[in-house]
C-alpha positions in Angstrom: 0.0 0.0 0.0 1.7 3.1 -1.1 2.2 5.9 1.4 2.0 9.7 1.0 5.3 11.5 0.5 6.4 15.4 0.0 5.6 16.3 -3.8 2.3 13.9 -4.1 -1.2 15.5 -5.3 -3.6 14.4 -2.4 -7.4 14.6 -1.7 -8.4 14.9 1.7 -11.7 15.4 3.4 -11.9 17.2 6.6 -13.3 19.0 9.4 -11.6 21.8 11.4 -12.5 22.6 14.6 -11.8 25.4 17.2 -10.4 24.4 20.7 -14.2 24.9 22.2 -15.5 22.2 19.4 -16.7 24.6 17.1 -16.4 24.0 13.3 -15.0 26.7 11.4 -14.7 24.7 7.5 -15.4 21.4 6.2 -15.3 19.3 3.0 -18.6 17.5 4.1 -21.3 17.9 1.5 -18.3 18.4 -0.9 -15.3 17.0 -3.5 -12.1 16.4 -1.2 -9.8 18.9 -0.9 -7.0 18.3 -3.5 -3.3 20.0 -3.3 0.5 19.1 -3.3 2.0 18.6 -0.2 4.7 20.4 0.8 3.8 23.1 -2.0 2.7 25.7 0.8 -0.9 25.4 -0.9 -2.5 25.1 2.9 -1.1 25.5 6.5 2.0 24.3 7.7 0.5 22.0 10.7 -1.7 20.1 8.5 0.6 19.9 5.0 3.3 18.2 8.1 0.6 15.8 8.8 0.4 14.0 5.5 3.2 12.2 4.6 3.3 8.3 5.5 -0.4 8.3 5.9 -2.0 5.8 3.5 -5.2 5.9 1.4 -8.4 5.6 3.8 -6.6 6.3 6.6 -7.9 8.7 9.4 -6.1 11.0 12.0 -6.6 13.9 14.4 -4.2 16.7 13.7 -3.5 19.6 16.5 -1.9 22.6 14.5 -0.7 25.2 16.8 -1.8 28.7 16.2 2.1 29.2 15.0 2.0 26.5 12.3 -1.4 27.7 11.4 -2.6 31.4 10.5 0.0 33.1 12.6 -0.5 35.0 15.7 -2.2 38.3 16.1 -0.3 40.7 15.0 -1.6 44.3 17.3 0.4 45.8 14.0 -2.8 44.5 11.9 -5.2 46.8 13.6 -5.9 50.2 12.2 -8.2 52.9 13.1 -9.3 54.8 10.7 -11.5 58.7 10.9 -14.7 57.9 10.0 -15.1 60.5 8.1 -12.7 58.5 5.1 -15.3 55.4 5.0 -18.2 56.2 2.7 -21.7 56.8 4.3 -23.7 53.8 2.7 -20.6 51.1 3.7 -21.9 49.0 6.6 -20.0 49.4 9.9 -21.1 47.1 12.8 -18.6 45.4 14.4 -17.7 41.6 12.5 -18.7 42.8 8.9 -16.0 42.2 6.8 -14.8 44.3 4.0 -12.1 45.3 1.7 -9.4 47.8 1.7 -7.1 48.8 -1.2 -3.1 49.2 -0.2 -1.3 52.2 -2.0 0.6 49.4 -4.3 -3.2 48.5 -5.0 -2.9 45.4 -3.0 -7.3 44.0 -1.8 -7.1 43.0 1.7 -9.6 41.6 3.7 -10.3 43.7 6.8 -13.2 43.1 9.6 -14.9 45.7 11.4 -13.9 45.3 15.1 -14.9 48.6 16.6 -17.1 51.8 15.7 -17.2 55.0 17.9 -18.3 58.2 16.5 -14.8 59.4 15.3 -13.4 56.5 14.2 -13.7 52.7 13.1 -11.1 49.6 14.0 -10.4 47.8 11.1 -8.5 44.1 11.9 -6.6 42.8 8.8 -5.6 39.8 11.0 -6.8 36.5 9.1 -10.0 35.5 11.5 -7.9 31.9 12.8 -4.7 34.2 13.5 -3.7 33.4 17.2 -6.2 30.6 17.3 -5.2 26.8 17.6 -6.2 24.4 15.1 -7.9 20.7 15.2 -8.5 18.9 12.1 -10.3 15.1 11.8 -8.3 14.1 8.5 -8.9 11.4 5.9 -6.8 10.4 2.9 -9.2 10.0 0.1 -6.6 9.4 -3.2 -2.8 9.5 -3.6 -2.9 11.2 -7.1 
């Protein structure tokens, strides 16, 4: 039975879970999830989990907020007048939106705080600083 190694197209199905149990993706209701390991393509704790597993295999990976999104960077915070955010885009607090980097860069911000002068904007991925658990199983060896 052949055996996963570094370079291999995989599909996986999965379920990732919080630390409190609460599930934040999965590929249920879906096609596997289908990548090269070691290419980067998803997060370092889980790509490290692959190799040597064989097809139809199951685990329970615990990926460390380190080996996963990062932690949170305060750096990624920004407040910004409210008076330079248009009138009709919504602001309550966990909408996401879009900002635009002088290079021209999209990145994905979330509302985190609105007072009358001014509104928090988090450009932190929303798993940064968060640990990881994912129920893993080997669907193909491409």
């Amino acid at each position: 039975m052949s055996e996963v190694a570094v370079g291999d197209t995989v599909r996986i199905h999965y379920t990732g879970t919080l630390s409190d149990g609460t599930v934040f993706d999965s590929s249920e209701g879906r096609a596997p999830l289908e990548f090269a390991v070691g290419s980067g393509q998803i997060i370092p704790g889980l790509d490290r989990a692959l190799p040597g597993m064989s097809v139809g295999e199951k685990k329970t990976v615990e990926v460390p907020a380190e080996e996963a999104y990062g932690p949170l960077n305060p750096d990624a915070r920004q407040s910004v007048p409210r008076d330079n955010i248009p009138a009709d885009i919504p602001l309550e607090p966990g909408t996401q939106l879009q900002m635009q980097t002088p290079q021209g860069q999209v990145v994905p911000v979330t509302v985190v705080e609105v007072d009358e002068a001014a509104v928090t904007l988090d450009a932190n991925h929303p798993l940064a600083g968060k640990d990881l658990t994912f129920a893993i199983e080997l669907v193909e060896i491409a």
